[in-house]
C-alpha positions as CSV (number, residue, x, y, z in Angstrom):
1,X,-133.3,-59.8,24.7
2,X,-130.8,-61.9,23.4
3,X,-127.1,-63.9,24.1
4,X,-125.4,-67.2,25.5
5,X,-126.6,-68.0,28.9
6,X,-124.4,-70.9,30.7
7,X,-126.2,-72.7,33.1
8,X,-124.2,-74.7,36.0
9,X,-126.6,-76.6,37.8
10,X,-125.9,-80.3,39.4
11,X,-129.6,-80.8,39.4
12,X,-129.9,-82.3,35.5
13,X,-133.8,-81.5,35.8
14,X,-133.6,-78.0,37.2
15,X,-130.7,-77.2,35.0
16,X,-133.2,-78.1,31.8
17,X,-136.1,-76.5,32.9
18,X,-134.1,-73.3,33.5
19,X,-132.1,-74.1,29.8
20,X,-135.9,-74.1,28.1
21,X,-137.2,-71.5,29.5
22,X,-134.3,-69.3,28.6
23,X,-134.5,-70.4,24.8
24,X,-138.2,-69.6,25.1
25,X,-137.0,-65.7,26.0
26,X,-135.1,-65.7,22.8
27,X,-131.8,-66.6,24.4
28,X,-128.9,-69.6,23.3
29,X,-128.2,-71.3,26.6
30,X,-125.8,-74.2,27.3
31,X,-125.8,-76.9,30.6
32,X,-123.1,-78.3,32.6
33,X,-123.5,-79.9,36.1
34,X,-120.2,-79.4,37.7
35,X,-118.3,-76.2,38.9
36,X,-114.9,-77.8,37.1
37,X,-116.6,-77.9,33.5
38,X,-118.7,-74.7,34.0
39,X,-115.3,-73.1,34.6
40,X,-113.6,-74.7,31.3
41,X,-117.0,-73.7,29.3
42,X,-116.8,-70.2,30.6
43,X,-113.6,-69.7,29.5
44,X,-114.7,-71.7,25.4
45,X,-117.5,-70.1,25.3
46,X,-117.3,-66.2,26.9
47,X,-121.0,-66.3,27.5
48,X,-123.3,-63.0,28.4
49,X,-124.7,-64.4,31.9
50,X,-123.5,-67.2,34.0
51,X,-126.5,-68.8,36.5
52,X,-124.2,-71.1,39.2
53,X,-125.5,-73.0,42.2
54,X,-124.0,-72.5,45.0
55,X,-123.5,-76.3,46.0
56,X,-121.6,-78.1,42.9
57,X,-119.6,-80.8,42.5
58,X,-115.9,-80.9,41.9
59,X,-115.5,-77.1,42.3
60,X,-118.5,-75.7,44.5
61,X,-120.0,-72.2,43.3
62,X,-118.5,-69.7,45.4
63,X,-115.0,-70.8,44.2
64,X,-116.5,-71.0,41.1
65,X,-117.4,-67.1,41.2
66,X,-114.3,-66.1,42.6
67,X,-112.4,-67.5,39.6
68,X,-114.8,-66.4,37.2
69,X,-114.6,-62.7,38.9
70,X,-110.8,-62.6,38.8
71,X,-110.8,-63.5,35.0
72,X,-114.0,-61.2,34.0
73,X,-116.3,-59.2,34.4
74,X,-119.4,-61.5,33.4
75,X,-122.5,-61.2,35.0
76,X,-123.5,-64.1,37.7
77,X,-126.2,-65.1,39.6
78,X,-126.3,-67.6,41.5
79,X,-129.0,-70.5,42.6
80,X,-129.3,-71.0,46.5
81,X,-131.4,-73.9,48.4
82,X,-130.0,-72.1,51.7
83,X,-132.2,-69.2,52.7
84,X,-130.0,-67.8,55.6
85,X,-128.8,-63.8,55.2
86,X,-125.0,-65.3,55.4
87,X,-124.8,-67.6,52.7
88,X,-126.3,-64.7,50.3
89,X,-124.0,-62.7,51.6
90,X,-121.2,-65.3,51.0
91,X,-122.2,-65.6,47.7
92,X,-122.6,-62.0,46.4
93,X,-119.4,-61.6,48.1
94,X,-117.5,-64.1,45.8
95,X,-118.5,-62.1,42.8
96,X,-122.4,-62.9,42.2
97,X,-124.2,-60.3,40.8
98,X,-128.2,-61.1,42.3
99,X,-128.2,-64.5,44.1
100,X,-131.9,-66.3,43.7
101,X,-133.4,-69.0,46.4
102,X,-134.8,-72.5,45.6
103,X,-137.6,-73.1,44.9
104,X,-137.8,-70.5,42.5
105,X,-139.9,-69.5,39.5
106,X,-138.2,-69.7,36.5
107,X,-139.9,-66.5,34.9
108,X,-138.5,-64.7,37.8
109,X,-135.0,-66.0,37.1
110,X,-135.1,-64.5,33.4
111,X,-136.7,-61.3,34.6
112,X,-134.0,-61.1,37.1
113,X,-131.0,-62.0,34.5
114,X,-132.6,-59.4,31.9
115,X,-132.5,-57.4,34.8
116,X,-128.7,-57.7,35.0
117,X,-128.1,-57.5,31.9
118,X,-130.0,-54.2,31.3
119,X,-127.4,-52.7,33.6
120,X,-124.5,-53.8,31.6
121,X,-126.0,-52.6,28.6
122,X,-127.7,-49.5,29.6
123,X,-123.8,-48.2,30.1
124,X,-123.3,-44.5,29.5
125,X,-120.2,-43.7,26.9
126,X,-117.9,-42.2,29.5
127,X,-115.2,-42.3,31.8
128,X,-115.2,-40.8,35.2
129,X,-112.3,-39.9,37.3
130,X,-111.6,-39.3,40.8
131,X,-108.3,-39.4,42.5
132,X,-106.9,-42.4,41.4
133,X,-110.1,-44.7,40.6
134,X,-111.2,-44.2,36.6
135,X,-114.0,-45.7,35.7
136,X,-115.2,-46.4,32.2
137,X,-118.8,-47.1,31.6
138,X,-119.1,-48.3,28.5
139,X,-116.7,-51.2,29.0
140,X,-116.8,-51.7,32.6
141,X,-113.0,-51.2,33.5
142,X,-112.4,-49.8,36.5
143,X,-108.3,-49.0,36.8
144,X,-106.6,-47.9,40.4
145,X,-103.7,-45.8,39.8
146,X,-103.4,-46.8,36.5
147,X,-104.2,-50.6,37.3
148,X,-106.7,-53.0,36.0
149,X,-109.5,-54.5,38.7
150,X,-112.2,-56.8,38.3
151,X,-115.6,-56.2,40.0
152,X,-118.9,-57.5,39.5
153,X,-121.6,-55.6,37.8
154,X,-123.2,-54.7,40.5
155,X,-120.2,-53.7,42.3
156,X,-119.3,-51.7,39.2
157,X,-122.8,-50.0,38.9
158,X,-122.3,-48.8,42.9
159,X,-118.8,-47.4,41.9
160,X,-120.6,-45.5,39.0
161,X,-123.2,-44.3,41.8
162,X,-120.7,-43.0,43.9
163,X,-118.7,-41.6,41.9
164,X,-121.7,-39.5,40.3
165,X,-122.8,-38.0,43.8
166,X,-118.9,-37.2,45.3
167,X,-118.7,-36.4,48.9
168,X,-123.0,-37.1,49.2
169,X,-124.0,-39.2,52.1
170,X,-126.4,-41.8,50.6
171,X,-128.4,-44.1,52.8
172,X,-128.5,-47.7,51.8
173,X,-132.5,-47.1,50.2
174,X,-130.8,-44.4,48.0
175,X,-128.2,-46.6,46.7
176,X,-130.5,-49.2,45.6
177,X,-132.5,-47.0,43.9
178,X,-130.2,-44.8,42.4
179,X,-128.2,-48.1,41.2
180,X,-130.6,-50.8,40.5
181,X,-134.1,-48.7,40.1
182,X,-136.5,-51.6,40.5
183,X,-134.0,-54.5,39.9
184,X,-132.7,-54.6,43.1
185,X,-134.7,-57.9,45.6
186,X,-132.3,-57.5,48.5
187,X,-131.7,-56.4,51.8
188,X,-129.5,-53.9,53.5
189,X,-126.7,-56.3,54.7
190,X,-126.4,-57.6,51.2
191,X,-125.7,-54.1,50.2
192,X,-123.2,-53.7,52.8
193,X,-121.3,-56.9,51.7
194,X,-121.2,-55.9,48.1
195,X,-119.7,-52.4,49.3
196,X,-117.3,-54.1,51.8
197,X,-116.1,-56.3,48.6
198,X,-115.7,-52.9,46.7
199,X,-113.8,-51.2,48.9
200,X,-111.5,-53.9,49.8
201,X,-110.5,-53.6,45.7
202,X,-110.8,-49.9,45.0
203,X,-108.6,-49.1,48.1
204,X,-105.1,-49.8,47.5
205,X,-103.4,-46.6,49.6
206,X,-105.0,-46.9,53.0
207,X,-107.4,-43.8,51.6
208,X,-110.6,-45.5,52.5
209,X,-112.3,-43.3,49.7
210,X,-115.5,-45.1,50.6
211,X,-116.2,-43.7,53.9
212,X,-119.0,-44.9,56.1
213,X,-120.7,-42.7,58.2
214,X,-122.9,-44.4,61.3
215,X,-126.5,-44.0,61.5
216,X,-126.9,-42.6,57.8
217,X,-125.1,-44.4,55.2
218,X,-122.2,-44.3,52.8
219,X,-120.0,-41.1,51.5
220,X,-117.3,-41.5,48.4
221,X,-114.8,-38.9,49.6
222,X,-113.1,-36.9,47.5
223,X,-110.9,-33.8,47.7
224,X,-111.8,-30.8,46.3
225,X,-110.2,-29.1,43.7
């Protein structure tokens, strides 16, 4: 697999060790150490895959991804030292994509970022519809009654899930597989926090077509026609 990876890590000796071991799996990759240059090298460079720690300098990496998510659609994950359920959950809630905790292995960082970017690539040529929410597979816009709006990949990859099983109540296990297969390292409530950042942009008329339903999972509600 191939592409630009951009690496923003404050830790200079992390930040290379990740950088070689991504040009090793074929891949250009370029360093910063702050969130304030990682954000002006994200927008020179439009790389594939964007790895961000979570505590940076000058911009820390949760503003970092919310930024980044407002302006793209670029896949992130982000590096963690903090191992507590909340600040994963903060972070895949700023736009992260996979979230992976220090200290790490770097093979399982690439494994994981080829993992993300299988998803984006493995796109079927299509565009589904319900109601008001299109979404377009192959490029990864999803528009709300006719308007543009940015989610993650894996925010878009649950949309695409939904959308494919209308009105099904899935359980949480169902979701990850039918979403992420075996590329999915999480846990329920980071599921939830990914859907509860969905919802809060696909829901723009009080319709609340993501519907939870208590003690069995998640329905997308749609009429029939």
């Amino acid at each position: 697999m191939s592409g630009t990876v951009l690496i923003i890590e404050d830790d200079a000796r992390i930040a290379d060790w990740v950088k070689v071991y991504f040009e090793r799996a074929g891949f250009a990759a370029e360093v910063t150490h702050d969130g304030e240059s990682g954000l002006a090298m994200a927008r020179d460079i439009a790389p594939d895959l964007v790895i961000v720690d979570l505590m940076l300098p000058r911009l820390d990496g949760v503003e970092l991804c919310r930024i980044l998510r407002r302006e793209s659609d670029v896949p992130i994950i982000m590096l963690t030292a903090r191992e507590a359920p909340a600040e994963r959950i903060t972070g895949l809630d700023s736009g992260a994509d996979d979230y992976i905790v220090k200290p790490f292995d770097p093979e399982e960082v690439i494994a994981r970022a080829e993992a993300v970017l299988r998803r984006v690539k493995g796109k079927v040529q299509q565009v589904m519809t319900h109601g008001g929410i299109a979404l377009n597979e192959t490029t990864g816009i999803v528009t709300v009654d006719g308007e543009r709006v940015t989610l993650s990949q894996a925010q878009i990859a649950l949309l695409a899930t939904f959308m494919r099983h209308p009105n099904q109540v899935l359980t949480r296990e169902q979701l990850i597989s039918l979403t992420f297969h075996d590329d999915f390292e999480g846990f329920d409530r980071a599921i939830d926090s990914q859907i509860a950042r969905l919802r809060r942009q696909i829901d723009r008329d009080g319709s609340q077509p993501i519907q939870t339903i208590y003690g069995a999972g998640y329905r997308f509600a749609v009429e029939d026609d």
